[in-house]
N, C-alpha and C positions, 0 to 999 in steps of 0.2 A: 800361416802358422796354425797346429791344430788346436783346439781350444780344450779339448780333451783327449786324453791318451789313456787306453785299458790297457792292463796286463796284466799274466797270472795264468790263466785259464790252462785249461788240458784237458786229460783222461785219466778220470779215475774211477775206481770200484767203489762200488755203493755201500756207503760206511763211511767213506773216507771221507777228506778235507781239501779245502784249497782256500788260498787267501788272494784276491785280488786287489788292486791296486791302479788307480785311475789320478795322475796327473793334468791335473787342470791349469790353465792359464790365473795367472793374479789376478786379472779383473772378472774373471767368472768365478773364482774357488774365494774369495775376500767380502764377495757382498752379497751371495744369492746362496741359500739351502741348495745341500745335495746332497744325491740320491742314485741308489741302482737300478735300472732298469731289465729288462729280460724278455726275450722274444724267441720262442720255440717255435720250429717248422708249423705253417697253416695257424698259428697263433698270433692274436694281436699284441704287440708290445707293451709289458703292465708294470707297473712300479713294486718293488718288493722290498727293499729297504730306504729309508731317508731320515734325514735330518727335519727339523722342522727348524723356523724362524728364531724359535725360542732356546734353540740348542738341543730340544728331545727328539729321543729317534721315534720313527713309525713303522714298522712292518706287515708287510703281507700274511696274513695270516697262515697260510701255507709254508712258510719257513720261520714264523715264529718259534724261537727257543732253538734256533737251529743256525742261524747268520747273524752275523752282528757286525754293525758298520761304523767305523771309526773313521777319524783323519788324523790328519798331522799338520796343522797352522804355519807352522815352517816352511813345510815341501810342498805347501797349495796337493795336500795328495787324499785323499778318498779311498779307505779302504774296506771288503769287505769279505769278511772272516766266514766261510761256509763250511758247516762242521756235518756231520751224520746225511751227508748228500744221499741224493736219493733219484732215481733213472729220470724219473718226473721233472728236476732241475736241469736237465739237458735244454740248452737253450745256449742262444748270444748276449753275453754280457754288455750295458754299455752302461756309462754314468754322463749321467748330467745335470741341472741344478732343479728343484722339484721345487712343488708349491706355491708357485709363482707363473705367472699366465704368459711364459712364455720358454724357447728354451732355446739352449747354447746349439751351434754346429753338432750335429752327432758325430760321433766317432767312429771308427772303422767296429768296435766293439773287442768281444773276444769269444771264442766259444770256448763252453764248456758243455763235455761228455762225460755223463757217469752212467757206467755200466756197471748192470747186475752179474 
């Protein structure tokens, strides 16, 4: 069973929005910080949105004032809101728990394309 599920993702013009949505299992989304991830072609994979311990978010500086990442304590679900996207955010989306020294199964992820 996967312990994290993305979804959301697409193609979109630069300006636009997308809202992703990452389904975590109970015992990973109830006790550990989490966070979005992002891996662009011949790029290392870097963290760009999370949660912290304490319940505050942290961002990437690169998408600061531009994504904002929520959950829903209900739906074990991680979501995260990307507004004025921009070519440079073309990458595979994945979430998983951050801050913490170690990390859940990855997910298949999700891409996302924005084109100018």
């Amino acid at each position: 069973q996967a312990q994290v599920v993305e979804s959301g993702g697409g193609l979109v013009q630069a300006g636009g929005s997308l809202r992703l949505s990452c389904a975590a299992s109970g015992s990973i989304f109830r006790i550990n910080p989490m966070g979005w991830y992002r891996q662009a072609p011949g790029k290392q994979r870097e963290l760009v949105a999370a949660f912290t311990s304490d319940g505050t978010t942290n961002y990437a500086d690169s998408v600061k004032g531009r994504f904002t990442i929520s959950r829903d304590n209900y739906k074990n679900t991680v979501y995260l809101q990307m507004n004025s996207l921009k070519p440079e955010d073309t990458a595979v989306y994945y979430c998983n728990v951050a801050g913490v020294s170690y990390f859940a199964a990855w997910g298949q992820g999700i891409q996302v394309t924005v084109f100018s």
